[in-house]
LOZARO-856573 format. One record per residue (C-alpha): residue in one letter; x, y, z. Coordinates in pm, whole numbers, plus 50000, padded with zeros to 5 digits. Example, Ala and Ser with C-alpha at 12.3 -4.5 7.8 and 13.67 -1.06 7.14 Angstrom:
residues 2
a512304955050780s513674989450714
end
This chain:
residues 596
x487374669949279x484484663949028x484574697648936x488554698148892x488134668648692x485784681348425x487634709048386x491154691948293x488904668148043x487824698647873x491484712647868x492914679547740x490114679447460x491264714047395x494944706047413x495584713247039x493854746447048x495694761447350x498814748747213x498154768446896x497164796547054x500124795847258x502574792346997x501024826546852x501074842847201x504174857647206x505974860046840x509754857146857x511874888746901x508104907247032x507604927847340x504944914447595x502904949047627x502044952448054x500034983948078x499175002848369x496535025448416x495395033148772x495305012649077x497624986049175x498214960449487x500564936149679x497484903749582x495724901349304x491984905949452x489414877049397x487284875149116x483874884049087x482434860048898x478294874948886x478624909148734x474714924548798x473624944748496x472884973748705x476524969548858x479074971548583x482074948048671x484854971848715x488464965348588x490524949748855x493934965848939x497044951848831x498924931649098x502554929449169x501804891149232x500804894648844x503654909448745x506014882448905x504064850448731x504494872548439x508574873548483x508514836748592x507124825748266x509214848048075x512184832248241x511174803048074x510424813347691x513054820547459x510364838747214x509694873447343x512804896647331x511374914347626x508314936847800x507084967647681x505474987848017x503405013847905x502135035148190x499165061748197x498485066348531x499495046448893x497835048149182x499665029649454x501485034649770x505345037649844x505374994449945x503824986349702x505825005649414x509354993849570x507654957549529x506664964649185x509964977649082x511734945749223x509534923548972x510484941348685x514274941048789x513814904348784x512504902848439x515674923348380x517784900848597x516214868548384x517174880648047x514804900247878x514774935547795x512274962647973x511294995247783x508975019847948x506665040347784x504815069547924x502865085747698x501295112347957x504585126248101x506205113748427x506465124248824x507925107549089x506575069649098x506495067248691x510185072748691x510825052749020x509475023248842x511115035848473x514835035348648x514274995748611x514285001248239x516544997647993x515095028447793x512355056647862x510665065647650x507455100147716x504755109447485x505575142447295x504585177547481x504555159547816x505825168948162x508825151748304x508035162448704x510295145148923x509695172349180x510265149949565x507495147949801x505795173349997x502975171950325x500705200050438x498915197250711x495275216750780x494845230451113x491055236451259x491495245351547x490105282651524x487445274451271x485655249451489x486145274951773x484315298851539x481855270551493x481105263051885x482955227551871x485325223552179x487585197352100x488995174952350x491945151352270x493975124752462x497075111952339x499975089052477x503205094252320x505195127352240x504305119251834x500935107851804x499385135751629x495985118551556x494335146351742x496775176451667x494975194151405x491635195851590x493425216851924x496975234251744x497345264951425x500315247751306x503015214751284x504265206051637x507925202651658x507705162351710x505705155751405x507455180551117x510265155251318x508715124951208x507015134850860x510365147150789x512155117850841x509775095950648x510055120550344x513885120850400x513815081650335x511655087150036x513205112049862x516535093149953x514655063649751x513935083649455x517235098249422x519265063249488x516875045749233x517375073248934x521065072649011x521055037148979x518495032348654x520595060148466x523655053748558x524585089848736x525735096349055x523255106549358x524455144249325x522925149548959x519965129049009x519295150449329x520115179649116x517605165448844x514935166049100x515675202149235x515435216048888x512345199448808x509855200148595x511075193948260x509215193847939x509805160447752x512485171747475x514955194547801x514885155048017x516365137347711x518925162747707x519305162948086x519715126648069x516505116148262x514435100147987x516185085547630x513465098247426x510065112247299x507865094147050x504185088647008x502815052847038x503455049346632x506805055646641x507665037946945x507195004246749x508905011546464x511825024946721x511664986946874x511884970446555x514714986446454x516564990846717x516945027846760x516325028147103x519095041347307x520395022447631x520915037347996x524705026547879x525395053947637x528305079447753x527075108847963x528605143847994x529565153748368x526675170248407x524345141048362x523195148047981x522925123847729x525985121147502x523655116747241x520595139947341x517855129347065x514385130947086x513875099346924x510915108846713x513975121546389x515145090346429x512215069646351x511915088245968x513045054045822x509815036345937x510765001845942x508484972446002x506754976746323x507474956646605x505194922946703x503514927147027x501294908847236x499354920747585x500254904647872x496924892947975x496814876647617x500144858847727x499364846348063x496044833947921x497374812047686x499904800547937x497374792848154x495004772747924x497934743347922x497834731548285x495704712948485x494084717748769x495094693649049x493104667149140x493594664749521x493154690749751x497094703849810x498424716550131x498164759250090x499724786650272x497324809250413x496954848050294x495074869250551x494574904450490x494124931150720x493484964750507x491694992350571x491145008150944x490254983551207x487024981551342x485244961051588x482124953651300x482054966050945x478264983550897x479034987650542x479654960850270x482804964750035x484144993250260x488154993350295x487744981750672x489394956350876x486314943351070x487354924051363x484244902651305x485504887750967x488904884251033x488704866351344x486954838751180x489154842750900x491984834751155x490294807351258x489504793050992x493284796950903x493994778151251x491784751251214x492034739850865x494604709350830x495214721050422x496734754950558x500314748750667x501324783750796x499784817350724x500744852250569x499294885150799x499214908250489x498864944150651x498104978350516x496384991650766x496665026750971x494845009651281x491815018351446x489665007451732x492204995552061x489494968552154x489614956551765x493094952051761x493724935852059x491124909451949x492544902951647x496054898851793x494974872552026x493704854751768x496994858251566x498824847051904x496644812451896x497174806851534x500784814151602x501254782751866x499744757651648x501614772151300x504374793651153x503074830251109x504934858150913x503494893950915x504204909750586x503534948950575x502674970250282x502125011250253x501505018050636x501484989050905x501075013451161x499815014751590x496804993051533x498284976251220x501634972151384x499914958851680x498214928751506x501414923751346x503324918551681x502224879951731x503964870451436x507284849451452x508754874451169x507774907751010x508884917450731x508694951250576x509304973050238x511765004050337x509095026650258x506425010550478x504695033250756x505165013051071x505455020351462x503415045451578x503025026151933x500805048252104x496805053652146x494675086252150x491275091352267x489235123752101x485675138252171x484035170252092x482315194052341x479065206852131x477295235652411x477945262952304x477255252951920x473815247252027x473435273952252x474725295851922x471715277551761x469315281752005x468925247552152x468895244652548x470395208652717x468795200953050x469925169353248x468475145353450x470945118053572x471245090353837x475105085653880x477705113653883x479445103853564x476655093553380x476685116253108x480325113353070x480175105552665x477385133652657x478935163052386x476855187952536x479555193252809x483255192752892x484695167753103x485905184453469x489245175953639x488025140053736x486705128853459x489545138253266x492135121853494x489715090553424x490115091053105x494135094653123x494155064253344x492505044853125x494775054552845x497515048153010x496425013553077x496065004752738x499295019752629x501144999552870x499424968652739x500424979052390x504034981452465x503524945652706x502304933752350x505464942052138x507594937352391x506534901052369x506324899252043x509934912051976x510994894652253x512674921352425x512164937552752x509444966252809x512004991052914x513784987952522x510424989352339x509295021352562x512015047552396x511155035552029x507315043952103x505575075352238x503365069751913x506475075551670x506245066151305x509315051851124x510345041450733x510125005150738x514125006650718x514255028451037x512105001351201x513994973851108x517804993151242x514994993651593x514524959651574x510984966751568x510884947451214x513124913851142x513554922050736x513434942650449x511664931150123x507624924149988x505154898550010x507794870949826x509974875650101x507854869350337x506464844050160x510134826750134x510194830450511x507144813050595x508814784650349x511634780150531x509924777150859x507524750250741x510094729250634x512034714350286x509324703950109x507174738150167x508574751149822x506014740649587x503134749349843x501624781549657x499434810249863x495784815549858x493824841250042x491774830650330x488174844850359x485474840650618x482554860450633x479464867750817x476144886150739x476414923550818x473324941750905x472474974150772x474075006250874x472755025951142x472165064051111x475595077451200x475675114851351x477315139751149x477575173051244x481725175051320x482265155250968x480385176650796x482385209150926x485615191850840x484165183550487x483375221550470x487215236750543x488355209950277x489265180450561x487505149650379x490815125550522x489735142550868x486185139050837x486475103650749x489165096851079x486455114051309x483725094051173x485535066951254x486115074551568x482575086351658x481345053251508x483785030751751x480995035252050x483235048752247x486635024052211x489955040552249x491985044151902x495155028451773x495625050351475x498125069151245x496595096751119x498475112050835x498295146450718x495545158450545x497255163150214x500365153150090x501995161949721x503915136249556x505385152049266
end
């Protein structure tokens, strides 16, 4: 409270400053300029307030939750004439780009006008999030590569065969294909099934969302993507983009007005009716238009409010990312460590301030044990308060699993989600080290007690041991969403067998309550509070412990994989060999995947 207090005394003594600068923040008639240039999430990530000299702060990525307070102040000032997005590079998965492209149709939807800028070309996300646009706008001699989405898979089975490595793999489910690449030469028929459904609902995304930002019908923007790529000057006259300029020239086009609309006429076959490049057309020169960055904008906003005095009631944010795992060994790895986000969870639970809580999920699972931790802890914090499980790019077997406590999930149509299922992999090193010259002799007290040893296959009995215990968990997993969904076992056992669905497949399943990002969610967990829950803004919810230092980890099958070009495998079996022997809930993607 002190601290809150000096604060809004220094902000009242600055009052007529931050006013000023406000009233120069955005000139009237100016773009806002939002640039993007790598990363971006669902939350904006926590500051780090103690850059070390030795550790140069890096930029943080830009946050959809950004983008929105952006819009909602925009909403209210009659100044700028609209946003200028000018995009190098993005780096983001399908969830999170649908969420993105919702908050700029609402700056749209609130008034002001949205011009995109690319000034390196275009593939598929760039113009996802362009069809929100009034106008395109590329960089001269760029690409225009709308060219769909493509996954190839990398099979090892006969190189570690080569190599000595006898791979042994336990999976329940027809689709869970965690362990296929290790023991198959090719794509079984159950997951090209699956992959190419999920790339059917992509690619159906693309195509609606071009259809719909230029104002053609499905069949030439599917068309538009089969003939791709384009160089910049052939996609104005295809219709795709309105025009080509360098940076220069782009302002001067703003300022006067030159800027064609997605409304001008088209010919049938989806050209422009007025194909110009756009840079002819900027000859005049004009005066160049007024603009202002958006972090220069929201700054000044910010600098005229106050900081409350009392502590306000909050709605909890906790996020599971990264593969789950019973203890993170290494600091500021993309983990979900059981260990922090149980406390987190209770902290969540037992704090009076926190009124109900966001699960906030992009996470392709992990450890069995892990995740059935963490659920129980989301099951307590669900009887005492409201608990909505938003998922992002993949919410998937482990990550679904946590999710199933919730009272609603809620889902973007391109999540990764399902994958209900659990597979158990080890690796069978004789006769590598025979190859190498290196002998194993035994001495045991126990007939299975060098079970986990990998100088050895398991026999008949052992393996049978291994199924049952496998079996047991996957029962429990579908006992878990069964519950959760509240529906019978016998329903939730023919949308499993460890298949993967588009987050609008898993929602026609009933395996997900609604379609949208983290403010619907966050609307949801409103309503259930109550009335007066509408003013009660989100905050993430952190509770840490000290980790220890990192143990040696073995590395012989990782480094293989690295060698054949598997670094995404390498990292999933290092995973798994680092779980100390837990069963996995996973969804193990393909090794590579194009996205044009």
């Amino acid at each position: 409270m002190i601290a809150a207090l000096l604060i809004n005394l220094l902000r009242l003594l600055l009052l007529p400053v931050s006013a000023l600068r406000w009233a120069f923040a955005a000139p009237r008639g100016g773009y806002v300029v939002l640039e993007i240039d790598g990363r971006v999430v669902d939350l904006q990530p926590p500051r780090v307030r103690l850059a070390l000299w030795w550790r140069p702060r890096r930029r943080a990525p830009l946050s959809v939750e950004r983008v929105r307070e952006l819009g909602k102040h925009l909403r209210k000032d009659p100044r700028p004439a609209g946003v200028l997005l000018r995009m190098r590079s993005v780096h983001a998965g399908p969830a999170v780009i649908a969420s993105l492209r919702d908050a700029l149709l609402e700056i749209r939807a609130g008034g002001k006008d949205l011009v995109v800028y690319l000034p390196m070309g275009a593939d598929n996300t760039m113009l996802l999030l362009a069809s929100a646009a009034r106008a395109v706008v590329v960089g001269p001699e760029t690409l225009v590569s709308p060219l769909g989405f493509a996954v190839e898979g990398r099979y090892v089975r006969r190189a570690l065969e080569q190599a000595g490595v006898e791979p042994e793999v336990f999976a329940k489910g027809m689709y869970k294909n965690a362990g296929e690449v290790l023991v198959r030469d090719s794509m079984s028929a159950a997951q090209r099934e699956q992959v190419g459904a999920l790339l059917d609902a992509r690619l159906g995304d693309l195509v609606a969302s071009l259809a719909q930002g230029r104002r053609v019908d499905r069949e030439t923007a599917a068309r538009w993507i089969d003939e791709a790529p384009y160089g910049a000057e052939q996609a104005v006259a295809r219709g795709i983009i309105d025009a080509v300029a360098y940076e220069d020239e782009l302002e001067h086009m703003l300022a006067a007005g030159l800027l064609p609309g997605t409304t001008a006429p088209r010919r049938a076959d989806g050209g422009a009716g007025d194909a110009i490049g756009g840079r002819a057309r900027a000859a005049a020169r004009p005066a160049r238009m007024r603009l202002v960055s958006a972090a220069r904008y929201l700054g000044a906003r910010r600098a005229l409010s106050l900081r409350p005095m009392w502590p306000r009631p909050i709605i909890g944010v906790v996020e599971v990312h990264g593969a789950i795992v019973s203890r993170a060994h290494f600091r500021g790895a993309s983990l979900a460590s059981e260990e922090r986000l149980v406390a987190s969870l209770r902290a969540a639970r037992q704090n009076p301030r926190i009124r109900g809580v966001i699960l906030h999920i992009d996470s392709p699972g992990g450890s069995a044990l892990a995740s059935d931790r963490i659920h129980h802890e989301v099951t307590r914090l669900a009887e005492v308060k409201p608990v909505v499980a938003c998922m992002s790019n993949v919410a998937a077997s482990g990550g679904y699993y946590v999710a199933a406590a919730a009272h609603a999930i809620v889902a973007q149509p391109q999540t990764i989600t399902g994958s209900i299922g659990v597979v158990s992999a080890r690796f069978a090193l004789g006769p590598l080290l025979e190859r190498l010259g290196v002998s194993t002799d035994v001495v045991k007290r126990g007939a299975r007690a060098d079970l986990f040893s990998p100088s050895r296959r398991l026999d008949a009995g052992e393996r049978s041991v291994m199924e049952r215990e496998l079996d047991a968990i996957y029962a429990t997993f579908l006992r878990v969403v069964a519950r959760g969904r509240r529906r019978p076992v016998e329903e939730i056992e023919p949308l499993a067998q460890g298949r993967v669905y588009s987050g609008a497949e898993a929602q026609a399943r009933g395996l997900v309550d609604m379609l949208g990002g983290f403010e619907r969610a966050l609307h949801e967990l409103r309503q259930m509070i109550g009335p007066k829950a509408a003013a009660i803004e989100p905050a993430i919810v952190r509770a840490s412990r000290y980790i220890p230092p990192p143990p040696l980890l073995p590395a012989p099958v990782p480094t293989l994989l690295e060698l054949v070009g598997l670094r995404g495998l390498a990292a999933e079996v290092a995973l798994a060999m680092h779980c100390e022997g837990e069963r996995v809930l996973a969804y193990c993607g393909e090794a590579a995947e194009f996205d044009g």
